[in-house]
DOVO-229810 format. One line per 3 residues: their letters; for each residue x, z, y of N, C-alpha, C. Coordinates in pm, whole numbers, plus 50000, padded with zeros to 5 digits. Layout:
BEGIN
A = X,Z,Y,X,Z,Y,X,Z,Y  ... $
END
This chain:
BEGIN
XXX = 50084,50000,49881,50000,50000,50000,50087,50000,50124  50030,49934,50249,50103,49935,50345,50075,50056,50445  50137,50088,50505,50138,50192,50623,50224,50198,50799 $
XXX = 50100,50224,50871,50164,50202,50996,50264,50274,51013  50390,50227,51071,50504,50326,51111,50496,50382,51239  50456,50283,51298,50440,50310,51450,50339,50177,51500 $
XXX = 50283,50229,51614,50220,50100,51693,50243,50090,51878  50209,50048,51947,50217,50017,52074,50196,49886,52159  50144,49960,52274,50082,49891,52363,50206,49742,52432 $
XXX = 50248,49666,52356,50387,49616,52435,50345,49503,52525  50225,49431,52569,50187,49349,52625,50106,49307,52712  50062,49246,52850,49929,49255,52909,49839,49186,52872 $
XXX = 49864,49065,52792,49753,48972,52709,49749,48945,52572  49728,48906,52526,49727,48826,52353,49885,48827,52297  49878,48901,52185,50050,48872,52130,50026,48776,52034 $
XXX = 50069,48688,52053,50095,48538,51984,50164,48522,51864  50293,48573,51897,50387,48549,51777,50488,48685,51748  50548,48737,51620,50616,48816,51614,50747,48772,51551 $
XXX = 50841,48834,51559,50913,48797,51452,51065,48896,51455  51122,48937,51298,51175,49038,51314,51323,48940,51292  51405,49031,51341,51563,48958,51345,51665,48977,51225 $
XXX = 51763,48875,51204,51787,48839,51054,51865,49005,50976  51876,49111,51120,51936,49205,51036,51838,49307,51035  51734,49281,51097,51655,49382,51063,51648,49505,51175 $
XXX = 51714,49477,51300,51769,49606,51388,51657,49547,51552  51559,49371,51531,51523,49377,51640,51406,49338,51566  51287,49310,51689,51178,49255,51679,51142,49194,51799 $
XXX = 51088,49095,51791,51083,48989,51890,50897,48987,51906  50860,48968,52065,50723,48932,52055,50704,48864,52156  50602,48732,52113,50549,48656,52217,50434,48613,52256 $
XXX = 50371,48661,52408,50250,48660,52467,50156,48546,52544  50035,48593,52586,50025,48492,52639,50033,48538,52819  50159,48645,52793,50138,48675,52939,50264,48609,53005 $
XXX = 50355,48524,52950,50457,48439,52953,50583,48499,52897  50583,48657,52893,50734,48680,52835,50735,48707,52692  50845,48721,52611,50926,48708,52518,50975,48870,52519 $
XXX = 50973,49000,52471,50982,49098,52453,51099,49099,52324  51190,49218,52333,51285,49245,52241,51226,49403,52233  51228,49465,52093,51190,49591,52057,51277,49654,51984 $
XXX = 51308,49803,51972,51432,49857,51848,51337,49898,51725  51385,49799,51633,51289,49789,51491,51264,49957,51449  51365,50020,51509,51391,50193,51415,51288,50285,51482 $
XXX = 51287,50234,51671,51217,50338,51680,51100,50298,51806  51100,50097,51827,50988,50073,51884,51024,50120,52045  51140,50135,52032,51176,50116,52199,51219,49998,52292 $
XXX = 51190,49963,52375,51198,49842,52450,51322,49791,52518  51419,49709,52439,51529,49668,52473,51581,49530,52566  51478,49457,52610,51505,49375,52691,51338,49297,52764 $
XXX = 51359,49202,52859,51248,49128,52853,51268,48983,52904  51252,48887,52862,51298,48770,52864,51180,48696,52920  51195,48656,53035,51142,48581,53162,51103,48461,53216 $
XXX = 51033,48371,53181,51110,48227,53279,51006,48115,53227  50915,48145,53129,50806,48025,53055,50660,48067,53204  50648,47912,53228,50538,47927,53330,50387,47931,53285 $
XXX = 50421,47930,53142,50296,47928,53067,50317,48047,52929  50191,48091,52878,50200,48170,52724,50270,48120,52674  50339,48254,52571,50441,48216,52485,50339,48212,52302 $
XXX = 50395,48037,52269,50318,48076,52120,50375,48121,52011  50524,48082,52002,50617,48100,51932,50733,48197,51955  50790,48275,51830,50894,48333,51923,50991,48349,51729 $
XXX = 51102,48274,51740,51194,48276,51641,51369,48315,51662  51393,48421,51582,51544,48416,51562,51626,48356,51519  51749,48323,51604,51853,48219,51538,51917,48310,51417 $
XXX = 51911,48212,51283,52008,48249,51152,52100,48292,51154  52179,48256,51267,52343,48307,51315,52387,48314,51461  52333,48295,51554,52365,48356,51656,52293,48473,51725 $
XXX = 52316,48568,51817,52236,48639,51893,52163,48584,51989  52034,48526,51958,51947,48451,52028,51820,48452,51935  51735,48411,52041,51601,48394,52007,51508,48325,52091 $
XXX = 51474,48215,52008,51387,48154,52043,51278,48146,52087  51189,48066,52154,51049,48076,52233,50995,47952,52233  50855,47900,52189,50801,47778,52221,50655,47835,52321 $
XXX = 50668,47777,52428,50590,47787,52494,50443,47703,52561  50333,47737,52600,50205,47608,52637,50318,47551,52754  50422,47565,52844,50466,47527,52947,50570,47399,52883 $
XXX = 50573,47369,52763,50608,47198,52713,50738,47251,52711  50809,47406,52692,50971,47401,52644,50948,47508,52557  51078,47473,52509,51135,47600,52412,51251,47644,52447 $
XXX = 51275,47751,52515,51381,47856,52562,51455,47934,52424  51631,47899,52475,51686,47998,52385,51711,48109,52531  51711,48193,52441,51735,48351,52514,51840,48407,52500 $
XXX = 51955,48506,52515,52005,48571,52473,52012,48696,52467  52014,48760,52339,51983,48924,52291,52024,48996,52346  52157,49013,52421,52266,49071,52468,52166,49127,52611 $
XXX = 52121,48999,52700,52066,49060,52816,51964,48952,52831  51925,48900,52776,51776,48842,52806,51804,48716,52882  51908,48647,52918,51945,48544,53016,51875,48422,52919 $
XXX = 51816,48343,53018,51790,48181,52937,51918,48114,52914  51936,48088,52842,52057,47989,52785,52059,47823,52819  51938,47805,52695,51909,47673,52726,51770,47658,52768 $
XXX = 51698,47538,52832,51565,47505,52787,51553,47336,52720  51493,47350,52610,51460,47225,52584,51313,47175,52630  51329,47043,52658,51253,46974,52760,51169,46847,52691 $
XXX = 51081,46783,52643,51038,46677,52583,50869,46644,52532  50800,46746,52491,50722,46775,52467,50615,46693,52535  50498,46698,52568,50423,46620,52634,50301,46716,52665 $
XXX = 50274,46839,52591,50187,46967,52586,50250,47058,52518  50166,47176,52482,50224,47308,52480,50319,47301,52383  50381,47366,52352,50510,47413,52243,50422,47509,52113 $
XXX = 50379,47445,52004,50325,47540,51950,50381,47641,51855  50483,47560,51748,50562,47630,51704,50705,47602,51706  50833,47662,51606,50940,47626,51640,50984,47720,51497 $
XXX = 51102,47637,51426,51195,47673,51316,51335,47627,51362  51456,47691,51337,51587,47706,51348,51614,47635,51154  51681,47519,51201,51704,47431,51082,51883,47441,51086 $
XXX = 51924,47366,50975,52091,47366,50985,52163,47421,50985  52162,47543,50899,52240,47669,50927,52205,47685,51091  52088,47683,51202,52092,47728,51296,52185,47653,51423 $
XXX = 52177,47517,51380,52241,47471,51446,52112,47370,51520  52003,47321,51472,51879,47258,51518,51787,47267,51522  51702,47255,51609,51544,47309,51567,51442,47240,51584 $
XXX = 51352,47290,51483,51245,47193,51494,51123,47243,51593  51049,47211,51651,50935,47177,51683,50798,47124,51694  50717,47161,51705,50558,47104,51693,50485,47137,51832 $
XXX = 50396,47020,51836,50311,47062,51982,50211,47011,51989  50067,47011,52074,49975,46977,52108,49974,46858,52113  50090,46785,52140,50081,46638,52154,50122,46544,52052 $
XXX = 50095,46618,51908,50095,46571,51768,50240,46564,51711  50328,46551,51770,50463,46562,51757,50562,46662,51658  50598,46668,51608,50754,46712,51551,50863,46668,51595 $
XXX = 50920,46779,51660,51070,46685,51739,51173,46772,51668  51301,46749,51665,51446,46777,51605,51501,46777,51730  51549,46911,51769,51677,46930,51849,51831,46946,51820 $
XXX = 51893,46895,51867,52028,46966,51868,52059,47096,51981  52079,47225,51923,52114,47267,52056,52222,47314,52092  52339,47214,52029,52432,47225,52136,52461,47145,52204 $
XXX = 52376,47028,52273,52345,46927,52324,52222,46940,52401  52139,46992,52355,52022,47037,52434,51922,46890,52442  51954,46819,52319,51916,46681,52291,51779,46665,52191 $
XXX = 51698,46576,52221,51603,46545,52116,51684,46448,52050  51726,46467,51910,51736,46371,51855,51618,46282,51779  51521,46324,51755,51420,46242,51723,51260,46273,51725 $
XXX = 51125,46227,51705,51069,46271,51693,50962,46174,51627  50880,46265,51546,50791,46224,51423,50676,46222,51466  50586,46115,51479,50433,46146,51476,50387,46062,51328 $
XXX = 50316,46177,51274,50255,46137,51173,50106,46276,51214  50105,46344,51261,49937,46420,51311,49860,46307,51433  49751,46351,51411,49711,46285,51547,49620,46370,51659 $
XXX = 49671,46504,51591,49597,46611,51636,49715,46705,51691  49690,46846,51743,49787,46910,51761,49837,46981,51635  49960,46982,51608,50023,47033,51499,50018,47237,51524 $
XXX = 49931,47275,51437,49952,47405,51493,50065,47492,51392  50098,47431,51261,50224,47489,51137,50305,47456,51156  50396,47521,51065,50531,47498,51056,50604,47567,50996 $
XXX = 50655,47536,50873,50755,47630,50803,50812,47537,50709  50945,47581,50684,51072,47566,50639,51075,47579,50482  51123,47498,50381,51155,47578,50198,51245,47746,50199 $
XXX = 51196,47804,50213,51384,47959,50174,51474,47866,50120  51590,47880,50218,51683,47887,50156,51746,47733,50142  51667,47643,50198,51636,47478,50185,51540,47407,50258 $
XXX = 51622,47420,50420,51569,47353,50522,51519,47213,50539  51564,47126,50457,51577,47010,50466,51420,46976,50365  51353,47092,50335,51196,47067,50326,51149,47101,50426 $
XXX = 51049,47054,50514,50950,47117,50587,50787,47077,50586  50748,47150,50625,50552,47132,50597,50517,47163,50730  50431,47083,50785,50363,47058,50875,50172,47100,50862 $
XXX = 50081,47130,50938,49944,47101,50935,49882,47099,51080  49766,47061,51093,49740,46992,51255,49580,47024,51212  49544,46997,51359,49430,46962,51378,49297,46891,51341 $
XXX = 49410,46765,51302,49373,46681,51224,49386,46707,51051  49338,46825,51046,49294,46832,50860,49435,46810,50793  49537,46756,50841,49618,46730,50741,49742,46811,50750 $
XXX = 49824,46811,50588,49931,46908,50558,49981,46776,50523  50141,46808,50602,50258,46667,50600,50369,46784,50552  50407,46714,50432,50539,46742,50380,50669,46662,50408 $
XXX = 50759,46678,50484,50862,46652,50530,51002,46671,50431  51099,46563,50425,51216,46571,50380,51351,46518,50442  51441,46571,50438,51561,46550,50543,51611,46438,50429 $
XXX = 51649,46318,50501,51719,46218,50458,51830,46198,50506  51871,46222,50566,51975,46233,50703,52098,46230,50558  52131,46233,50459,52290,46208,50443,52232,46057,50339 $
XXX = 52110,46047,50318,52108,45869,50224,52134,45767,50362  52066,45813,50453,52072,45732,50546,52227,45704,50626  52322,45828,50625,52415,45825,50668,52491,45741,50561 $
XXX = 52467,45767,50428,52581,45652,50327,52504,45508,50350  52375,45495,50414,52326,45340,50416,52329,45237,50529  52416,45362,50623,52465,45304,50737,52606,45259,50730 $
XXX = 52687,45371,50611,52799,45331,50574,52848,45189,50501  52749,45202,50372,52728,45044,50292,52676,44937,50419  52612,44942,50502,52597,44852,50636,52690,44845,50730 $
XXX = 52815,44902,50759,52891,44876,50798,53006,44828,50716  53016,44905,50601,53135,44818,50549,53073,44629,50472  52978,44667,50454,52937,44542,50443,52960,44391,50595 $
XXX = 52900,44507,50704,52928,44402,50827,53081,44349,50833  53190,44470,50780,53300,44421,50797,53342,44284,50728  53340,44310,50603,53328,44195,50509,53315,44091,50510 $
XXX = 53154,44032,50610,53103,43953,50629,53184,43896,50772  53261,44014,50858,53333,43965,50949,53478,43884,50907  53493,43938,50805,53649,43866,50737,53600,43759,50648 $
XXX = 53439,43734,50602,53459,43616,50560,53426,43491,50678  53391,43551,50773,53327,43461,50859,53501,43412,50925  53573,43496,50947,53754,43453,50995,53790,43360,50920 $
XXX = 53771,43378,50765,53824,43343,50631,53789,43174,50658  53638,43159,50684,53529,43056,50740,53632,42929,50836  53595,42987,50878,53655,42913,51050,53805,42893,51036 $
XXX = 53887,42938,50969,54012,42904,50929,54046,42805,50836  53923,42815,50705,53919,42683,50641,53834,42557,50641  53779,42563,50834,53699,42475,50850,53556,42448,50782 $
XXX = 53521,42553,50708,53385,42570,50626,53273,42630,50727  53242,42508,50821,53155,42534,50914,53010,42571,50868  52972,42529,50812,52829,42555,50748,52814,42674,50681 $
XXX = 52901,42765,50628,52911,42859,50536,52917,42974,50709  53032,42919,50756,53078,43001,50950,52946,43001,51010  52831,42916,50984,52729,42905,51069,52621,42984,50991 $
XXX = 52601,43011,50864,52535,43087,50831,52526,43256,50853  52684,43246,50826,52734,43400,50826,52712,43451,51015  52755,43371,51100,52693,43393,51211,52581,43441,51263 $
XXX = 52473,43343,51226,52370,43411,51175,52314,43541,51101  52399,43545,51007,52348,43673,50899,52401,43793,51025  52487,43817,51087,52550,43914,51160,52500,43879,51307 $
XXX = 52416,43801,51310,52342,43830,51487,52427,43785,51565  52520,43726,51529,52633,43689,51688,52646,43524,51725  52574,43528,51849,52588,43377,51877,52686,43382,51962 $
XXX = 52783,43473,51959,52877,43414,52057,52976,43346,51915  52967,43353,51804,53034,43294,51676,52985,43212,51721  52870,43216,51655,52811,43090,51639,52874,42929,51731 $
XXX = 52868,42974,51881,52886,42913,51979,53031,42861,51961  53095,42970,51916,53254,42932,51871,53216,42772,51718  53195,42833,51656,53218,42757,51535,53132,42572,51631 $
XXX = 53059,42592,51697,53009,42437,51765,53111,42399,51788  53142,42496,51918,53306,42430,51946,53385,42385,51917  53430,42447,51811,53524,42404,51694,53515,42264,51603 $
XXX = 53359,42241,51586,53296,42098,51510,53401,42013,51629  53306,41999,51812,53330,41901,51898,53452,41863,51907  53537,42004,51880,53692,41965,51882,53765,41843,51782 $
XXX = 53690,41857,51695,53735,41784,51561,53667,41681,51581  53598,41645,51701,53533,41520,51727,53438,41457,51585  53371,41531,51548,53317,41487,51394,53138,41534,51416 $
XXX = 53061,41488,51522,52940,41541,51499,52862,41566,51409  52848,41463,51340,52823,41428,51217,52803,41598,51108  52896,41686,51143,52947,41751,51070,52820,41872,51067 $
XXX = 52776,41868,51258,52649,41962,51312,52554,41946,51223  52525,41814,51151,52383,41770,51110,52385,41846,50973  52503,41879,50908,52532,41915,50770,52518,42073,50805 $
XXX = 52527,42135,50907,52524,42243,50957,52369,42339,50984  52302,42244,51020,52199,42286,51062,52080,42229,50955  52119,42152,50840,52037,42112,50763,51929,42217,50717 $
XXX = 52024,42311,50646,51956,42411,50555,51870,42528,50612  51892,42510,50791,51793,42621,50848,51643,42644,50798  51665,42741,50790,51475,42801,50771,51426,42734,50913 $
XXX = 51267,42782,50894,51200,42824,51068,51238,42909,51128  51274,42980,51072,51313,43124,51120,51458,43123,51196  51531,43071,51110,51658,43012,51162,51708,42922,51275 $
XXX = 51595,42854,51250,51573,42725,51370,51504,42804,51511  51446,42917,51460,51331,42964,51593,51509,43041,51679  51591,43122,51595,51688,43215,51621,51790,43112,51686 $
XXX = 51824,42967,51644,51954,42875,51697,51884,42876,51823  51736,42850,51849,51694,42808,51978,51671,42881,52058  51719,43011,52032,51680,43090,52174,51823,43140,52186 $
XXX = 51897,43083,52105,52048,43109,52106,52092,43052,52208  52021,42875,52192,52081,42726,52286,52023,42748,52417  51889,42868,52416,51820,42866,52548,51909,42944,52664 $
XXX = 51987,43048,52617,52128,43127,52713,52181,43032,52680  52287,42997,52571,52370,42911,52653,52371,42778,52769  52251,42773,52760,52217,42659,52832,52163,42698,52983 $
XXX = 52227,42801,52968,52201,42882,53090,52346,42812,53225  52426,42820,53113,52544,42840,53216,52611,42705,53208  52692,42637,53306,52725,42495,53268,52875,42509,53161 $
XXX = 52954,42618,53148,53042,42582,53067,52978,42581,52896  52882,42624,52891,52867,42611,52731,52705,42486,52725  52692,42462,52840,52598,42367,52830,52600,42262,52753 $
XXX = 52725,42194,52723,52750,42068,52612,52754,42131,52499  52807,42257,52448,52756,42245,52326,52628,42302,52231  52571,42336,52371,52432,42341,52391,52318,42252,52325 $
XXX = 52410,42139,52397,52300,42022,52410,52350,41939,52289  52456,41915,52219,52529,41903,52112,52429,41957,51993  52455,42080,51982,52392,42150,51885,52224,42088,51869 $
XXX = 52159,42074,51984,51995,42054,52038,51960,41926,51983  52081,41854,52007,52085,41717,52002,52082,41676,51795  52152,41759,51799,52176,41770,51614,52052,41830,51539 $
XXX = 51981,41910,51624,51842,41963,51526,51744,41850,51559  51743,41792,51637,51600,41689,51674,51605,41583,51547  51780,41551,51542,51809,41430,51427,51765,41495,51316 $
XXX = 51747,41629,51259,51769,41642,51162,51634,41696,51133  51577,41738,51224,51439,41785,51167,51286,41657,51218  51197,41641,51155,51083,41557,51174,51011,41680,51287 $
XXX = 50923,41572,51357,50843,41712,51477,50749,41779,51348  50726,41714,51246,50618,41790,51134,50735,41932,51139  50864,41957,51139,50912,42054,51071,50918,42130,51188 $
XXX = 50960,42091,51290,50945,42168,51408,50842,42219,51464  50732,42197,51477,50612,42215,51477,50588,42359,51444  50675,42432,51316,50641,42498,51228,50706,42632,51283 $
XXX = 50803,42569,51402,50942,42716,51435,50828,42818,51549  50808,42905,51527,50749,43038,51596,50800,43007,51752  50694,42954,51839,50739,42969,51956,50795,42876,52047 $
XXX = 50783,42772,51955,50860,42665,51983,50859,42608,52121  50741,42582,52155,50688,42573,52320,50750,42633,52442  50766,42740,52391,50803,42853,52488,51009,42837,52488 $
XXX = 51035,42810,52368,51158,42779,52359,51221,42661,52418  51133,42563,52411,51186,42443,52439,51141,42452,52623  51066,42527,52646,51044,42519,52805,51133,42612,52855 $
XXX = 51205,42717,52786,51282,42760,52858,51457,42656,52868  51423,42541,52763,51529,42503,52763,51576,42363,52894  51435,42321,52887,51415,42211,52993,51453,42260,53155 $
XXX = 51440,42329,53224,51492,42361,53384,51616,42354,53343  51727,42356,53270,51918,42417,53312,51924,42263,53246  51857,42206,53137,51909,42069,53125,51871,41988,53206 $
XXX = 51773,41989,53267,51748,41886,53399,51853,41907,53516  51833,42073,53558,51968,42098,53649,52102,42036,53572  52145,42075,53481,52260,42016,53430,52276,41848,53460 $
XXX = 52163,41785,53374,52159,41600,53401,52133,41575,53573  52158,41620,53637,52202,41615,53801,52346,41633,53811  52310,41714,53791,52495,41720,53794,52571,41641,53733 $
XXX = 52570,41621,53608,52618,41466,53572,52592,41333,53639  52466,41338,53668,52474,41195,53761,52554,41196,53890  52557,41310,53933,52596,41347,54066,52743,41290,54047 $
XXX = 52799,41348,53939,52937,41333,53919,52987,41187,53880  52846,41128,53823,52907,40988,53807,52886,40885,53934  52805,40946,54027,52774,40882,54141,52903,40876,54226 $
XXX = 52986,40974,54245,53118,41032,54293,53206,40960,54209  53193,40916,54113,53311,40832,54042,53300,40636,54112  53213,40575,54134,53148,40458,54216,53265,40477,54312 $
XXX = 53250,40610,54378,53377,40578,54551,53497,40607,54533  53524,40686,54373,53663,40656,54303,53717,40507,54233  53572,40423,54207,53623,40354,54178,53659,40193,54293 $
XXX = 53580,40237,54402,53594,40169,54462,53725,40179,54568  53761,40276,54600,53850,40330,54618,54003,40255,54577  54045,40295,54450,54117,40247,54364,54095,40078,54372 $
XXX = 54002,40022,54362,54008,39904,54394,54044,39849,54498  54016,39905,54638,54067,39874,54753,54240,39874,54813  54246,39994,54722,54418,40004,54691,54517,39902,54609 $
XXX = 54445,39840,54521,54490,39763,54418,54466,39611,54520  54362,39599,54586,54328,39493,54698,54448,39475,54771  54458,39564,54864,54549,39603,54995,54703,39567,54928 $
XXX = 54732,39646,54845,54897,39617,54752,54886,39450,54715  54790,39394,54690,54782,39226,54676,54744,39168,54786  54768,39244,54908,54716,39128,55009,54615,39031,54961 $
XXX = 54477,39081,54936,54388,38970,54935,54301,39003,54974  54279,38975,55125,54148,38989,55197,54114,39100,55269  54221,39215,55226,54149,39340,55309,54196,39365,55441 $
XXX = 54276,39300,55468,54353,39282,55632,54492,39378,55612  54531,39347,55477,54681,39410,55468,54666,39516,55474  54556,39609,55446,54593,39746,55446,54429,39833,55447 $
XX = 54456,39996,55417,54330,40026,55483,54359,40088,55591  54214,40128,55663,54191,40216,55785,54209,40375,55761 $
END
């Protein structure tokens, strides 16, 4: 059977949350009169009072390993405190409505959160960072608790009728970022491997597979150099739609600027030969692609004429010189 040890008056409104500290020497309480109370577990005497939430406190948790204690508050933070003298430490900031509850995850290195605004967020707090946050309630989440002993379970329940069981993935995901990077590397040394043995089509895929049209743009280059167009058409054969939708919004920046404009129009020039409008027809967007491509090639085909218009008074020029040196007709000379 249980029995009161002691009781007392410690608050002016609603006590919200309690919670005793990991050695057993404090007790923590939180109101809805905004503060955060520290108590001596032995004899219920009042050892601090912790200050600073502009709203009720709903939550109030001890850190696993430091001297601190936590607070989730209706005022959209969760305050660490410190035991020593009650000073705010940190406040975390993100929330969108009240702070309803709060668990110390990570050996006490992160914490979780729940709030009115359906949310589960993950802090770091020695960063004072949201690293992420979960909506799967669509209600306010009013639970929250942790496995003993095996943080990396958590259970959720809301408003919305439902209990969400939670699992920390955080080290599959860290080795699947690993296999994704060493993989990107790979694909970067075969794409070198590529372009060194002139295996443009294999260089133009792998470009692709790794998102980089500034390759890509390289390996064109590299065809024009070898003066072999021909080579583009073998290049661009095997594109999907998908592929074809991705070259063309590739050709739509470069065709932005006049130094990569030829092989711009090179490349542009090589998908029209190679695909029927039945196949084009088919690329996502196509409209929108090809109109962003038309203003820089019209500006561009000015400029070429411009430049060949300017070649006419070079060439006339040169002729007048070649005149004048033959004395024929120009009056021995120019003006």
């Amino acid at each position: 059977a249980l029995k009161t040890l002691r009781s007392w008056r410690g608050h002016d409104k609603d006590v919200n949350s309690v919670a005793v500290a990991p050695n057993d020497g404090l007790v923590a309480s939180g109101s809805a009169d905004r503060t955060v109370k520290l108590w001596d577990a032995a004899t219920g005497a009042a050892k601090g009072v912790c200050k600073g939430h502009k709203r009720g406190v709903w939550c109030v948790k001890f850190s696993p390993v430091d001297k601190v204690v936590a607070s989730a508050s209706a005022d959209g933070t969760v305050r660490l405190w410190s035991l020593s003298d009650c000073a705010c430490l940190k406040t975390l900031e993100g929330h969108e409505g009240s702070v309803l509850k709060l668990a110390f995850v990570c050996s006490g290195m992160q914490i979780l959160s729940t709030g009115s605004d359906g949310l589960l967020k993950l802090w770091t707090i020695k960063t004072s960072e949201c690293v992420d946050s979960f909506d799967e309630h669509t209600d306010k989440v009013w639970a929250l608790a942790t496995a003993p002993g095996d943080d990396g379970w958590v259970a959720t329940g809301g408003g919305d009728s439902l209990v969400n069981l939670w699992v920390d993935k955080t080290s599959e995901m860290e080795e699947e970022d690993m296999r994704a990077t060493e993989e990107k590397v790979l694909k970067e040394q075969e794409l070198s491997n590529a372009l060194r043995a002139k295996d443009f089509r294999r260089a133009a895929a792998l470009a692709f597979e790794l998102k980089q049209p500034y390759r890509l743009l390289q390996v064109v280059q590299d065809i024009i150099a070898l003066d072999d167009l021909g080579v583009l058409k073998t290049v661009v054969k095997p594109f999907t739609p998908e592929q074809l939708a991705t070259c063309l919004s590739y050709l739509r920046d470069w065709n932005t600027t006049a130094r990569n404009s030829y092989p711009a129009q090179v490349l542009l020039h090589a998908i029209f030969c190679s695909f029927p409008q039945s196949r084009l027809e088919k690329v996502a967007d196509i409209k929108a692609l090809l109109a962003g491509l038309v203003p820089y090639t019209e500006r561009h085909l000015r400029r070429v004429e411009e430049a060949v218009q300017r070649t006419y008074l070079l060439d006339y020029t040169l002729q007048a010189l070649r005149a004048a040196a033959a004395g024929d007709g120009y009056g021995g000379g120019l003006v």
